[in-house]
C-alpha positions, -999 to 999 in steps of 0.1 A, spaced: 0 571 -171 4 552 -137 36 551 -121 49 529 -89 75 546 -72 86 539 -33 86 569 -14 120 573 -4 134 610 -15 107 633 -8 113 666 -20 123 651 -58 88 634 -56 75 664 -45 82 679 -77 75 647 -94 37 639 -85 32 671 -100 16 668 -138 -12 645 -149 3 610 -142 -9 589 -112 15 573 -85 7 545 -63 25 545 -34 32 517 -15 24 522 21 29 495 52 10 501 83 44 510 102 50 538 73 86 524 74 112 528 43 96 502 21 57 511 30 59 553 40 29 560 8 21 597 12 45 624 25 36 637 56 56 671 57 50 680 19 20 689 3 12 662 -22 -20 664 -50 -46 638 -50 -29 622 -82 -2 607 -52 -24 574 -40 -17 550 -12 -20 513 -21 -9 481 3 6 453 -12 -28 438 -16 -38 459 -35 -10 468 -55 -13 430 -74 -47 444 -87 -34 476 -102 -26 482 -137 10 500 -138 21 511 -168 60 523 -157 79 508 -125 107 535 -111 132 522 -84 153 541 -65 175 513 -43 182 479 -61 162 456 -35 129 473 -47 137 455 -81 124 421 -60 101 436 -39 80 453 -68 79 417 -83 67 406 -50 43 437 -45 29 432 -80 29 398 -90 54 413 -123 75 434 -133 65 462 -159 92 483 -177 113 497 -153 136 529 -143 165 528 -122 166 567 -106 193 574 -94 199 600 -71 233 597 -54 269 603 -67 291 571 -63 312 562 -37 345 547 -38 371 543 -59 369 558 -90 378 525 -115 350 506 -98 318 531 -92 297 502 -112 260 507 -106 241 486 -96 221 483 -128 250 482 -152 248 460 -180 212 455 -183 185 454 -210 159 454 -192 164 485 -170 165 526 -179 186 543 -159 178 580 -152 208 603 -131 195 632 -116 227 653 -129 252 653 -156 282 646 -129 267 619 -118 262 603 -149 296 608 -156 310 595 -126 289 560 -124 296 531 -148 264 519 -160 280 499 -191 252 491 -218 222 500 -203 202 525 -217 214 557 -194 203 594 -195 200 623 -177 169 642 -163 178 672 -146 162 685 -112 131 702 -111 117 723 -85 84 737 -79 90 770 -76 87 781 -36 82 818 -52 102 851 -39 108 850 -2 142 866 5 143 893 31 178 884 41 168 904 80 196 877 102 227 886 94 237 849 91 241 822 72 220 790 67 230 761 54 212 724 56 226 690 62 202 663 68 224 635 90 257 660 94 270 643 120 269 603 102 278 617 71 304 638 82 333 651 57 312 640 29 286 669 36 315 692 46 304 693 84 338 693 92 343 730 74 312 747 96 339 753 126 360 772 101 333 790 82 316 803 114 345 827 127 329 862 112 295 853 102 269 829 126 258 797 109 224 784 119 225 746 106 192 729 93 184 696 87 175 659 103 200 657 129 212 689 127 200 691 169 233 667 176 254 699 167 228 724 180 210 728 153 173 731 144 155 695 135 141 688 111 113 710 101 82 711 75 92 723 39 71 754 42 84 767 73 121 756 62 115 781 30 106 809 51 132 803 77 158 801 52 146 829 38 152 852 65 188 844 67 214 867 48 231 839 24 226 804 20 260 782 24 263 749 4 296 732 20 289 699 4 323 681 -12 307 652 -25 270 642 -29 247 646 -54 234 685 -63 212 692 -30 176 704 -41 180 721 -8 203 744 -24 182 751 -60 151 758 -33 170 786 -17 182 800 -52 140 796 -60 138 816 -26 161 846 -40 193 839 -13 228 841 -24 247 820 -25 285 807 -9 290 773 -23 322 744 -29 327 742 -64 320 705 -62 302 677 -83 274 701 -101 278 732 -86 297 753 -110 274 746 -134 241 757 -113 250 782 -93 263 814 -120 289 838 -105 268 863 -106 248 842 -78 273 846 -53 307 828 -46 318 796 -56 349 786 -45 370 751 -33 393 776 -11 378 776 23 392 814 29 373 823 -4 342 806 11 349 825 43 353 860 32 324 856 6 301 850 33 318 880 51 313 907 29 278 893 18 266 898 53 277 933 51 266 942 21 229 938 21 225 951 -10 249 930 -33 232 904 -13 200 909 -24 210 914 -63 230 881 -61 201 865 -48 178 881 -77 204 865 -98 205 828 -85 161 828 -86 167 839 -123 194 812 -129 171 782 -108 141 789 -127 155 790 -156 174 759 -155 153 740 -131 119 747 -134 87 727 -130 73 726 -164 109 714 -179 113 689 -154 80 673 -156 79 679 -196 111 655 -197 101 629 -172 67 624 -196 91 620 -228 109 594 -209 79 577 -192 63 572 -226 94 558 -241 103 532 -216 66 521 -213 64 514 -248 87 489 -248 
C-alpha cells in the first residue's frame, strides 16, 4: 500500500515506516515543516521515499494520513485529490473540557486515529469514524547499566511549554538525586540539546531511573523507549500513565514527595533498580511492540482505503 504522510513527529514514523507499505514523503528544498521528507537523525528503510510536490501529482496513493488540519488543503494541492484520508492524532486537547472539539469532528469523510485511549476520551470527535491505535516502538533492545546515579528525564521545548511538561517540578525533584535534562531546548536550562536517537538510548541508559514529570500531554514515546531500554521508572500518574507503566516498574505517583523519595531510594538501591527496570522492558514490549503496532495500522489502512 502507499501512504502520504508529512513528516512531522518523527519517532512515531519511525516506528511506522517499518513493515511492507511505502511512504512518500513530501520534501521542500528548505526541509521546513511542510517539506522535511526523510528524517535525518533516525534511521529510516528505503520503503520511506522523498517526492516534491511535482511529483507527488504523478503518484498513485492509496491512503492520505494528516497530522495538523492545514495538510487536509495542502495534500489537495500536493496531489491534485484527495484519497481516503486519516486524521492522526497525536496530542491530548487543550482547553476547557466542554469544548476540546477536534478539528475533524463531524466528518464522513475523515478516520480519525488517537494514539491513546485518554486521548480519545478527552477529544470530542462527534460522528466521525474514531479509533484508537496504540503506540508502537521498535524495540531499542536491553541497554540499562544504570552506572550515574541520576536521573534522566526528556522534555523537548521545557522552557515554551512550561507547566504543561512539568518543568516547573524539576527544581523540586532535584534536591537528593541530580537530574540531567534531555531534549530540544533542554540547553536554555543547562541541559544537553538535542541529540541523535541512538546516542539518546545509550545516554539514557546509563542513568539510574528515568523520570516522566509530564501533567498533561499525550503518553511520551520517550518514556516507552526507556521502559524498552530496561530503566525504572518515577512517573505523574497523568493522562496514560497508570495504565503503561505497572507498579512493579517503579513509582507512579501525582504527590511530588512520592515522586521525590521514589527517585531517592531508587538511586540507592541499585538492585531494586535494576529488577524494576526488568519489569517496565517486560511491560513495553508487551504492550507496545512493533509487530502489534504495525499489525493494527495495516487492519486500519486497508479498511479506510477501501472505501
Amino acid at each position: 500500500m502507499r501512504i502520504f504522510m508529512w513528516h512531522v513527529h518523527g519517532s512515531y514514523q519511525t516506528a511506522l515506516v517499518q513493515g511492507s507499505n511505502e511512504f512518500l514523503l513530501p520534501v521542500l528544498p528548505d526541509r521546513g515543516p511542510d517539506g522535511r521528507g526523510r528524517a535525518q537523525t533516525w534511521e529510516w528503510p528505503a520503503n520511506a521515499i522523498e517526492v516534491t510536490p511535482e511529483q507527488a501529482a504523478d503518484e498513485d496513493v492509496d491512503v492520505l494520513i494528516v497530522q495538523r488540519q492545514h495538510e487536509l488543503e495542502l495534500a489537495e494541492r500536493w496531489l491534485g485529490r484527495r484519497p481516503p484520508t486519516i486524521y492522526l492524532e497525536h496530542s491530548s486537547p487543550q482547553g476547557r473540557i466542554a469544548e476540546m472539539r477536534h478539528p475533524a469532528a463531524d466528518r464522513d469523510d475523515v478516520t480519525v486515529v488517537h494514539v491513546t485511549h485518554f486521548n480519545a476520551l478527552f477529544w470530542d470527535t462527534g460522528a466521525t469514524d474514531t479509533r484508537v491505535i496504540e503506540h508502537g516502538v521498535l524495540d531499542p533492545g536491553y541497554r540499562y547499566t544504570g552506572e550515574l546515579a541520576r536521573a534522566a528525564v526528556a522534555i523537548n521545548e521545557p522552557v515554551r511549554r512550561g507547566r504543561v511538561t512539568g518543568t516547573d517540578l524539576l527544581p523540586r525533584l532535584n534536591g537528593d538525586v541530580p537530574l540531567d535534562l534531555f531534549g530540544m531546548g533542554a540547553d536554555e536550562l543547562g541541559g544537553i540539546d538535542d541529540v541523535p536517537q541512538a546516542r539518546l538510548h545509550d545516554e539514557l541508559a546509563r542513568r539510574r531511573v528515568y523520570l516522566h514529570p509530564i501533567r498533561w500531554t499525550s503518553l511520551g514515546l520517550t518514556l516507552l523507549e526507556a521502559m524498552h531500554l530496561g530503566m525504572p521508572v518515577v512517573a505523574l500518574a497523568t493522562t496514560e500513565v497508570a495504565e503503561a507503566v505497572p507498579p512493579a516498574a517503579g513509582v507512579v505517583s501525582n504527590r511530588v514527595e512520592s515522586l521525590r523519595s521514589g527517585l531517592r531510594e531508587l538511586v540507592q538501591d541499585r538492585d531494586r533498580a535494576r529488577e524494576c527496570g526488568v519489569r517496565a522492558r517486560d511491560a513495553a514490549l508487551d504492550r507496545y511492540g512493533i509487530d502489534r503496532f504495525l499489525a493494527d495500522w495495516d487492519a486500519t489502512l486497508e479498511e479506510v482505503a477501501s472505501r
